[in-house]
C-alpha positions in Angstrom: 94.8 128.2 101.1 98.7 127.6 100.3 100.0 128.8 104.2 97.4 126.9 106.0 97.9 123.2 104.2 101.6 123.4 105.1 100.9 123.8 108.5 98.3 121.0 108.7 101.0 118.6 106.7 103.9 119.5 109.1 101.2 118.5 111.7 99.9 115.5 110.3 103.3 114.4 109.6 104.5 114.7 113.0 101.2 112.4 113.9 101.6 109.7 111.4 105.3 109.2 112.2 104.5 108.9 115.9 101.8 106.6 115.2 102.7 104.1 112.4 101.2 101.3 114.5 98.0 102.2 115.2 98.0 103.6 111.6 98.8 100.2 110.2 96.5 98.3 112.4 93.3 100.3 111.3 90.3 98.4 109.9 89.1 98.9 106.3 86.0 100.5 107.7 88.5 102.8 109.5 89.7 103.9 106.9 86.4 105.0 104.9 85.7 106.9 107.4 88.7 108.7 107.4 88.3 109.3 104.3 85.2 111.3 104.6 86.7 113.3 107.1 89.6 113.9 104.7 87.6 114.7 102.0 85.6 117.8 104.2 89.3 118.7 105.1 90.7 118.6 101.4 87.7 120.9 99.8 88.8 123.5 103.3 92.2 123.9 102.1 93.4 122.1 105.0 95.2 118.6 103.5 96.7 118.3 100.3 95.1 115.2 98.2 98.9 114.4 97.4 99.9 114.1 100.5 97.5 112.0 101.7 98.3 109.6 98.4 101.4 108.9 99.9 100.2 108.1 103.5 97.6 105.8 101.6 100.3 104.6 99.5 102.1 103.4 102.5 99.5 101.7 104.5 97.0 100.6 102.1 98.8 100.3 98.3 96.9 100.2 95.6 94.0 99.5 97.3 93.7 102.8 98.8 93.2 103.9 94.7 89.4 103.8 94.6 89.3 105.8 98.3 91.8 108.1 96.8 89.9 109.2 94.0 86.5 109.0 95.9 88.2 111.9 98.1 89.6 113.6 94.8 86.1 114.0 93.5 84.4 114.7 96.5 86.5 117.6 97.6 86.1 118.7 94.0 82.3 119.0 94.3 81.7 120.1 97.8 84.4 123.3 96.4 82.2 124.0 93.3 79.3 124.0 95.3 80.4 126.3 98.1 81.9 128.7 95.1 78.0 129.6 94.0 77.9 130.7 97.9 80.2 133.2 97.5 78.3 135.0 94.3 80.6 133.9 91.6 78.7 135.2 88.7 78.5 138.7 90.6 82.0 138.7 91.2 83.2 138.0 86.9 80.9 140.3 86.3 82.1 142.9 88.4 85.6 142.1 87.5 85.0 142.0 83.9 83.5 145.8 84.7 86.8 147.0 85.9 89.3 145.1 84.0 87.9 144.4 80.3 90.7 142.1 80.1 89.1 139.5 82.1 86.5 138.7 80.0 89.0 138.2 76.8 90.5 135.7 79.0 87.5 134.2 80.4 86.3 133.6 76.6 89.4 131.6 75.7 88.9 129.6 78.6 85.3 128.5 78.1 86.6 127.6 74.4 89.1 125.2 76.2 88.0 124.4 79.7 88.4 120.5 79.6 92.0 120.8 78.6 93.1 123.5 80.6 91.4 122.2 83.8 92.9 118.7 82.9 96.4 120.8 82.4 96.4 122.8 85.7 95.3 119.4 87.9 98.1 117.5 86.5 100.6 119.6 88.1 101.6 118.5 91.4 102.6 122.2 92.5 99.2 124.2 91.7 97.2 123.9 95.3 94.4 121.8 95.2 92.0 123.8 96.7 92.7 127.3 94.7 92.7 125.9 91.2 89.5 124.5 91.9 87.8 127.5 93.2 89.4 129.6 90.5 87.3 127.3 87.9 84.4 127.5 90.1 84.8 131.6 90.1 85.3 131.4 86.5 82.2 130.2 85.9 83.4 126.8 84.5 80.8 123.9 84.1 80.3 121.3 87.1 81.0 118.5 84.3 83.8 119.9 82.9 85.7 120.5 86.3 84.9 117.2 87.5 85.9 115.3 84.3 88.9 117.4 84.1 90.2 117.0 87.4 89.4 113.7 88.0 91.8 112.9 84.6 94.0 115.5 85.6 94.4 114.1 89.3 95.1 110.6 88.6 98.4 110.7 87.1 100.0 112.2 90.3 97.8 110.3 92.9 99.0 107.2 91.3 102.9 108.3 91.5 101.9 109.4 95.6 100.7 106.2 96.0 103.5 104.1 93.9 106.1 106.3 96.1 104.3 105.4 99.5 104.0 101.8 98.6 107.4 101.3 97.8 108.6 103.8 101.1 110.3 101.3 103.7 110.3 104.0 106.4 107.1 106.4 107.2 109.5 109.0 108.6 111.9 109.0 105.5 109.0 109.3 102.8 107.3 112.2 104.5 110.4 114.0 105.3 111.5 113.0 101.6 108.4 112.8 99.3 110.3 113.3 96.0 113.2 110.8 96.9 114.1 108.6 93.9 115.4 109.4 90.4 112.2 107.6 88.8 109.8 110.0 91.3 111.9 113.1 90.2 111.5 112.3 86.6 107.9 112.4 86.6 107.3 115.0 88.9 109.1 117.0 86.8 107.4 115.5 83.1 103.6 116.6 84.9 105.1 120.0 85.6 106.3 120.4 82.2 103.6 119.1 80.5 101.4 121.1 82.9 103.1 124.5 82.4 103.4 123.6 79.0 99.6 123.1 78.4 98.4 125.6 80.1 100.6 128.3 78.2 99.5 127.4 75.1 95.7 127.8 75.8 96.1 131.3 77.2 99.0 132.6 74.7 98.2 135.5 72.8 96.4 134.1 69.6 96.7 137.1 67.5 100.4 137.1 67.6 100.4 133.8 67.0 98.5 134.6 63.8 100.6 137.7 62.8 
């Protein structure tokens, strides 16, 4: 789920770079339909959502927004639902068997799942696919995972898209995604915010109390 996305990307990239026209001269219709496709491909590990951002930032602007988050929470759903395939409860269970550490943990995070979930989809570096499975695993509710990501997710799709709209060259922004001192800065708050957040929720509370 992290190997597999980079190679797609590189691939994708090579694709879009050699086809900006017909990119550009898509229909709208086109385009929704890609999405679908993209959405399937996003909850398989295979494209990142913040890559696509920017490709949709480029062609489409703000417009592609309401696609972009229709993807977001699709991919978020069909991965939730394919966790209870794989027999999440039996697998905490068993887990919490052999390491009674696990279920300490998983207690602190059903006492602050919104938050955390928001936290971890805020950062542009945790993979897409794998935080939402873990949640899924976990045992986290449907609602709160799809509230959560969708707030958490829509800081960073909005600066993909902002740095794709205002790319002049297709080849230069998906060679250079982070280009820009304005792009760098907030790359870098959502990571500390993220890291920040998420370390406070699962910090050991009884040293903080002693």
């Amino acid at each position: 789920m992290t190997i597999v996305p980079l190679v797609t990307t590189s691939i994708l990239t090579a694709w879009a770079i050699n086809h900006e026209k017909i990119l550009r001269e898509l229909p709208v219709e086109w385009w929704l339909g890609i999405t679908f496709i993209l959405t399937l491909a996003s909850s398989a590990a295979l494209t990142p959502p913040t890559f696509l951002a920017l490709v949709y930032g480029y062609f489409l602007g703000w417009a592609s927004l309401p696609m972009l988050f229709v993807l977001n929470i699709g991919a978020i759903s069909i991965i939730y639902v394919s966790a209870h395939f794989l027999h999440a409860a039996s697998v905490r269970s068993y887990l919490i068997q052999v390491y009674p550490q696990v279920g300490t943990l998983l207690r602190r995070f059903y006492k602050n799942e919104l938050r955390l979930i928001f936290f971890a989809k805020l950062s542009p570096v945790l993979p897409f696919a794998i935080t939402n499975l873990f949640f899924a695993m976990a045992g986290a509710r449907f609602k709160q995972v799809l509230t959560g990501g969708t707030l958490g997710m829509i800081p960073r799709t909005m600066l993909a898209v902002w740095a794709g709209k205002e790319a002049q060259d297709i080849r230069y922004l998906l060679e250079h995604p982070n280009e820009g001192l304005a792009t760098k800065i907030v790359l870098i708050a959502l990571i500390v915010i993220s890291t920040a957040g998420i370390g406070y929720f699962f910090k050991d509370k009884s040293m903080v109390e002693s």
